[in-house]
C-alpha positions as CSV (number, residue, x, y, z in Angstrom):
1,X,-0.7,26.0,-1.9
2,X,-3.0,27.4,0.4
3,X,-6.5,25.5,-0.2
4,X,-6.7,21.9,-0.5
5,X,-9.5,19.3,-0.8
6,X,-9.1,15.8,0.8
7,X,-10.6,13.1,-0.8
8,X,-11.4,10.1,1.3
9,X,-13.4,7.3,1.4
10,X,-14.0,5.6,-1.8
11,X,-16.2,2.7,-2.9
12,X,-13.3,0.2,-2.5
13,X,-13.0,-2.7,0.1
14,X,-10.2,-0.2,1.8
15,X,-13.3,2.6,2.4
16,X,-13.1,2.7,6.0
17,X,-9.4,2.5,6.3
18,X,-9.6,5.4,3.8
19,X,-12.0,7.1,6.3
20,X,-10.0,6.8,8.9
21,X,-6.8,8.1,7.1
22,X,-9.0,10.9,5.9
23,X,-10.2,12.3,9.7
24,X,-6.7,12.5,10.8
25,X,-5.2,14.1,7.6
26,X,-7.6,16.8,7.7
27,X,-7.0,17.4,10.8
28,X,-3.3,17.7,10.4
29,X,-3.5,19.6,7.6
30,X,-5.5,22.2,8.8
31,X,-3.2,22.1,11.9
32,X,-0.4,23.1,9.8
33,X,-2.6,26.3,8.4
34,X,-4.1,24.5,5.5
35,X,-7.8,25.8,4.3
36,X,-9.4,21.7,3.6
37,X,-12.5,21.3,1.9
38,X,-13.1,17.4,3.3
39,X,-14.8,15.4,0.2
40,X,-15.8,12.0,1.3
41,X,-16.1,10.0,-2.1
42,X,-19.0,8.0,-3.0
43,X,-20.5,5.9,-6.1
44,X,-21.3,9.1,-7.7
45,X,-18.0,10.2,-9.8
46,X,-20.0,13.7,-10.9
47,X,-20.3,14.6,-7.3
48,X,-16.9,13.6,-6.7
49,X,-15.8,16.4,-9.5
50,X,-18.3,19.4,-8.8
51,X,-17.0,19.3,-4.9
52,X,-13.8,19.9,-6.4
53,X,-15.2,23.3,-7.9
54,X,-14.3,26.3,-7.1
55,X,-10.7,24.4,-8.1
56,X,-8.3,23.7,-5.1
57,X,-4.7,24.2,-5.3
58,X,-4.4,20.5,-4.3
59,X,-5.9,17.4,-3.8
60,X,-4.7,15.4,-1.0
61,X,-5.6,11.9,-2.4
62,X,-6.8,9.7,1.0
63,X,-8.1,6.9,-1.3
64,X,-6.9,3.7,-0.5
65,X,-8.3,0.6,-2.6
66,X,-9.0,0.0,-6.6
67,X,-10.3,3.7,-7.9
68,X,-8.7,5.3,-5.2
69,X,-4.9,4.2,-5.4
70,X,-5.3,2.2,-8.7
71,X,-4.6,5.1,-11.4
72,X,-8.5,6.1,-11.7
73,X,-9.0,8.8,-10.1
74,X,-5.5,10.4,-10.9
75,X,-6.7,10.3,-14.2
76,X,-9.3,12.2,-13.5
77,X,-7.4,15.1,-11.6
78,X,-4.7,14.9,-14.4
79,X,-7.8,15.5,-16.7
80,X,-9.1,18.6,-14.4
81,X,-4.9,19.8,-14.0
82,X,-5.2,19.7,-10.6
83,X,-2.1,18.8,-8.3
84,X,-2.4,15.9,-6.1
85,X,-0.1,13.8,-3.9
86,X,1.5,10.6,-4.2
87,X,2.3,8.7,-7.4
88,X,0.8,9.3,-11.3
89,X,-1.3,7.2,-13.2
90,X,1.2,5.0,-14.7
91,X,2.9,4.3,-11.4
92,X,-0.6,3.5,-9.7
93,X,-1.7,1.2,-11.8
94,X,1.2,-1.2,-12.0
95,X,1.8,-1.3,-8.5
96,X,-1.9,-1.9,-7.7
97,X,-2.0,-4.7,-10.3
98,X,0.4,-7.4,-8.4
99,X,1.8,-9.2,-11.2
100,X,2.7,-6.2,-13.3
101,X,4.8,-5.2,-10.0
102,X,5.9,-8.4,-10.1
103,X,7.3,-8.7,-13.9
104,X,8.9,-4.8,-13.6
105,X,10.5,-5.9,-10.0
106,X,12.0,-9.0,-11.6
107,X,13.1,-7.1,-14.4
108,X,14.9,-4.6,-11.9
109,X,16.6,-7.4,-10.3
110,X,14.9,-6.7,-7.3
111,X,14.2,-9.9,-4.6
112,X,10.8,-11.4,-5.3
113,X,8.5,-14.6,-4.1
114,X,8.4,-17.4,-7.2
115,X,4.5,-17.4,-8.1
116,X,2.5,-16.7,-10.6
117,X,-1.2,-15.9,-11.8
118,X,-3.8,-18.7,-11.9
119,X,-7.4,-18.8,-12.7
120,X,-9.1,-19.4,-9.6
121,X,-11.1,-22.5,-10.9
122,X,-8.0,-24.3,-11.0
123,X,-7.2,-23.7,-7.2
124,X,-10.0,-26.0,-6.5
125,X,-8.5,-29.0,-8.8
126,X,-4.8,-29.3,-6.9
127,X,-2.0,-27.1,-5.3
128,X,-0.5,-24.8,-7.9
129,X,2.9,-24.6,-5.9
130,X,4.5,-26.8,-3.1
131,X,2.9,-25.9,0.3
132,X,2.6,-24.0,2.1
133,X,2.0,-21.0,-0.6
134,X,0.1,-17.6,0.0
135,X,-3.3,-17.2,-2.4
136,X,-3.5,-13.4,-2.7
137,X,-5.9,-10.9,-5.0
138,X,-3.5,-9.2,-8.2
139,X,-5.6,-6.2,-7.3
140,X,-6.5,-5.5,-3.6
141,X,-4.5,-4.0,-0.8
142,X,-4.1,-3.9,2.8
143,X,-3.9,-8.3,2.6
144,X,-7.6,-8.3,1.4
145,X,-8.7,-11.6,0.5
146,X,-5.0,-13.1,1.2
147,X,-5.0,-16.8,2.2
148,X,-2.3,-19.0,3.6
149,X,-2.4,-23.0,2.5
150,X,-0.3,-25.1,4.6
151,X,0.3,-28.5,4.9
152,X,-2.5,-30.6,6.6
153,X,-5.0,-27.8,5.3
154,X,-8.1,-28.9,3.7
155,X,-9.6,-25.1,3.0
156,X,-8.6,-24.8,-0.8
157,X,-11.6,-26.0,-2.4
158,X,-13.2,-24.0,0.0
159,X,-11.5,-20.5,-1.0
160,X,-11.5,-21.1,-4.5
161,X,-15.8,-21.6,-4.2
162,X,-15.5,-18.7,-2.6
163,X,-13.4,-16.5,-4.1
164,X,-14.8,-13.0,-4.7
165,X,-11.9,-11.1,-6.4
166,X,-12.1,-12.0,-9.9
167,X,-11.2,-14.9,-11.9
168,X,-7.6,-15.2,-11.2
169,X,-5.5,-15.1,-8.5
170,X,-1.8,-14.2,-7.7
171,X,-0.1,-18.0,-5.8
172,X,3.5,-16.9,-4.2
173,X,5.9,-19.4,-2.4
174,X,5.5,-18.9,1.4
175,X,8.4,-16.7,2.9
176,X,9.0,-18.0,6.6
177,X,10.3,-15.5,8.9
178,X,9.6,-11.7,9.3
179,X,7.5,-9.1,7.7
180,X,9.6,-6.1,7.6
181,X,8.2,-2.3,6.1
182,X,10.1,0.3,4.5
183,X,8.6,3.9,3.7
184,X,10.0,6.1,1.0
185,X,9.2,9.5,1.0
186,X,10.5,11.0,-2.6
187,X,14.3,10.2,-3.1
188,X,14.9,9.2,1.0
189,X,14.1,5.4,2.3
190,X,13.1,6.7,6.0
191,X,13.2,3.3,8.1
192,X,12.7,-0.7,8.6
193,X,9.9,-1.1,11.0
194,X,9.3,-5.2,12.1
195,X,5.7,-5.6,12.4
196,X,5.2,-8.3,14.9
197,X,1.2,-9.1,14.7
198,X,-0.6,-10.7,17.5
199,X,-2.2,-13.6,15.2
200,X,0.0,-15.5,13.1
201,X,0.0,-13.9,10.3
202,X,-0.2,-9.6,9.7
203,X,-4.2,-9.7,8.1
204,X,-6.3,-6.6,7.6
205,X,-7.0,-7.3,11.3
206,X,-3.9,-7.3,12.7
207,X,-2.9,-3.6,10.6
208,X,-5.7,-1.7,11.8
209,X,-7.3,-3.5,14.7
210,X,-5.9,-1.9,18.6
211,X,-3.8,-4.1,19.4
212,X,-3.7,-6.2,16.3
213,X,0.4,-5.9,16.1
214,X,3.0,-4.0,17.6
215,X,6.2,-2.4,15.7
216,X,9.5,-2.2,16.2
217,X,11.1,0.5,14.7
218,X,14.3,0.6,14.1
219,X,13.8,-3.0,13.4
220,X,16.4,-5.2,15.0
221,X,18.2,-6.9,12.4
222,X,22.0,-7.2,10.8
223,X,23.6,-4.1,9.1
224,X,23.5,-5.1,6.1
225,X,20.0,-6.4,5.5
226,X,18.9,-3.5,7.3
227,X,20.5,-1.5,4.5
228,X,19.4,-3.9,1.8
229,X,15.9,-3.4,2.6
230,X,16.4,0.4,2.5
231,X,17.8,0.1,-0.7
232,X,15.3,-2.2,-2.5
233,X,12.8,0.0,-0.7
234,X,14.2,2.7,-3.1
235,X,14.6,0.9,-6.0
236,X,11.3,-0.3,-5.8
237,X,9.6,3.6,-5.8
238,X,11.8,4.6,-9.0
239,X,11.7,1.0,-11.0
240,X,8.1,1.8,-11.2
241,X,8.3,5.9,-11.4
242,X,6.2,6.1,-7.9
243,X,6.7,9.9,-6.6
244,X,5.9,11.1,-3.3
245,X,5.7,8.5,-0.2
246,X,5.3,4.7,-0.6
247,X,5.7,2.0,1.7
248,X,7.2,-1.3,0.5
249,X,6.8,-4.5,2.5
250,X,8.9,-7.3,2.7
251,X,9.2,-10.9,4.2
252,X,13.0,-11.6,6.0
253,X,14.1,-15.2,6.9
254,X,16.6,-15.6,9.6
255,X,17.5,-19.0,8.8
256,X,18.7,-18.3,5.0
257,X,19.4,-14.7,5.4
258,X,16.6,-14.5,2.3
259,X,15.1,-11.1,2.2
260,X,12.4,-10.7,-0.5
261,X,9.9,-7.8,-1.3
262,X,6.7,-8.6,-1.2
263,X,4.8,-5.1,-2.7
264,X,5.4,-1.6,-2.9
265,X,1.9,0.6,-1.9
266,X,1.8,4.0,-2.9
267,X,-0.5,4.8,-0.8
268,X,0.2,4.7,2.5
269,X,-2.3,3.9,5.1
270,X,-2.0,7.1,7.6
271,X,-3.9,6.1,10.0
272,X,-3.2,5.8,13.9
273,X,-1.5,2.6,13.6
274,X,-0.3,2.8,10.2
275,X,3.7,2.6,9.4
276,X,4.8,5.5,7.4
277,X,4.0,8.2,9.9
278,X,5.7,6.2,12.8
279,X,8.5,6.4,10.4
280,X,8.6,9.8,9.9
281,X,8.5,10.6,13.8
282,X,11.3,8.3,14.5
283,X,13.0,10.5,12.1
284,X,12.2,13.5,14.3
285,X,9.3,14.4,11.3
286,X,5.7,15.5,12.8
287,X,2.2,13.8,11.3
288,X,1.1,17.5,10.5
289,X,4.6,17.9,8.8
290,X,4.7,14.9,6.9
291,X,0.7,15.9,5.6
292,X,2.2,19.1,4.7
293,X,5.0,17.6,2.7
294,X,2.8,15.1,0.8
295,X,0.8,18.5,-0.7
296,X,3.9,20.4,-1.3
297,X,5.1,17.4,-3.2
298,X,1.6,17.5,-4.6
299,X,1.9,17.1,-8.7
300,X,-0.6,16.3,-11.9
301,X,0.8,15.2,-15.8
302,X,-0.5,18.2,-16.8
């Protein structure tokens, strides 16, 4: 595959992280000897499709957010049979939609928060769970719209008037502890990176802001959670048929020993601060070469 189209952008709350993952993938790609036709993606979905004609032989798929990483537009390029990277349709779209994740995680066995889905009127009424508890969108990435209630708070009336994600919303059990990342790239769990952010608690802020956290990868933690998290890292990309790279986050407790994943995102931020591609390096892999091997794992159901 010689000629590939980056698509980046989007019209989701993600667009400028997606911008920014764009700039530097093109770059890298075209670093590695890649002819890239940049598409920066808009409201306009027939745009979007004739900028993909004359046909590349791949799309690298930048999109991060709901049309973007959601199964939408890979619909779309299955529909056009044209090879893109990370996961399918099907895969997309449950782990975009937090408590179908959820039910196929818990099905798996895999370590999850108790929760549940609640309509967001009801948030306003009383507590759904013991606090503290974490109010989160079922369909957002990149902890958009994600709320901590602890004990002494008074803000819940306040975020459920002001909710603008829908009419439910995802309530989990608190986790105390760390917040730990795993990337996958295909069959291969690459690292556990600790994100320590600078706030209390790892917001959209403190992912993409300079200086908003700092990682420590290897992350320092006992054998065998560091290989637990590695392997429900893995189990996590095949339970819901995920191809390509993903990144699954998790919270860690060193009090109980309790390690418990929190999502799986299949598509990776990859921009400067973002996690997968510090995990590649540490693994002696280049950000040129890990762009390369996303489009020569590049794919369609067609």
């Amino acid at each position: 595959m010689s000629r590939v189209a980056v698509l980046y952008g989007g019209i989701s709350a993600e667009r400028e992280v997606s911008l920014a993952s764009g700039v530097k993938v093109i770059a890298a790609l075209r670093e590695a000897g890649y002819e890239v036709v940049p598409i920066e993606v808009g409201p306009d979905l027939r745009a979007v499709i004739a900028a993909l004609d004359p046909r590349p032989d791949a799309v690298f798929n930048a999109l991060h957010g709901r049309f973007g990483e959601d199964g939408a537009i890979q619909g779309v390029l299955d529909w056009l049979n044209i090879p893109y990277t990370h996961s399918g349709v099907r895969a997309s779209a449950i782990a975009m939609d937090k408590s179908a994740a959820r039910a196929m995680f818990a099905a798996a066995g895999l370590p999850i928060a108790r929760g549940a889905v609640i309509d967001i009127a009801a948030l306003e009424q009383a507590d759904p769970l013991p606090l503290p508890y974490v109010v989160k969108p079922v369909n957002e990435g990149s902890s958009v719209g994600v709320e901590i209630m602890r004990p002494g708070g008074n803000r819940r009336a306040e975020v459920a008037a002001g909710w603008r994600f829908g009419p439910t919303a995802l309530v989990e059990e608190y986790i105390p502890g760390r917040e730990l990342s795993v990337g996958v790239m295909e069959d291969r769990p690459l690292a556990v990176t600790e994100i320590v952010p600078a706030t209390t608690f790892y917001d959209y802020e403190a992912k993409y802001a300079d200086g908003g956290s700092r990682h420590v990868v290897p992350a320092e933690l006992p054998p065998a959670i560091y290989a637990r998290a590695l392997e429900v890292a893995l189990a996590a990309h095949r339970t819901l048929g995920c191809r390509g790279a993903t990144r699954s986050d998790f919270r860690y407790d060193d009090e109980t020993g309790r390690l418990v994943l929190l999502e799986i995102n299949t598509q990776p931020g990859l921009t400067p601060t973002s996690l997968l591609p510090e995990q590649a390096a540490h693994l002696g892999m280049s950000y040129p070469r890990l762009c390369a091997w996303m489009v020569e794992h590049a794919a369609c159901r067609a």
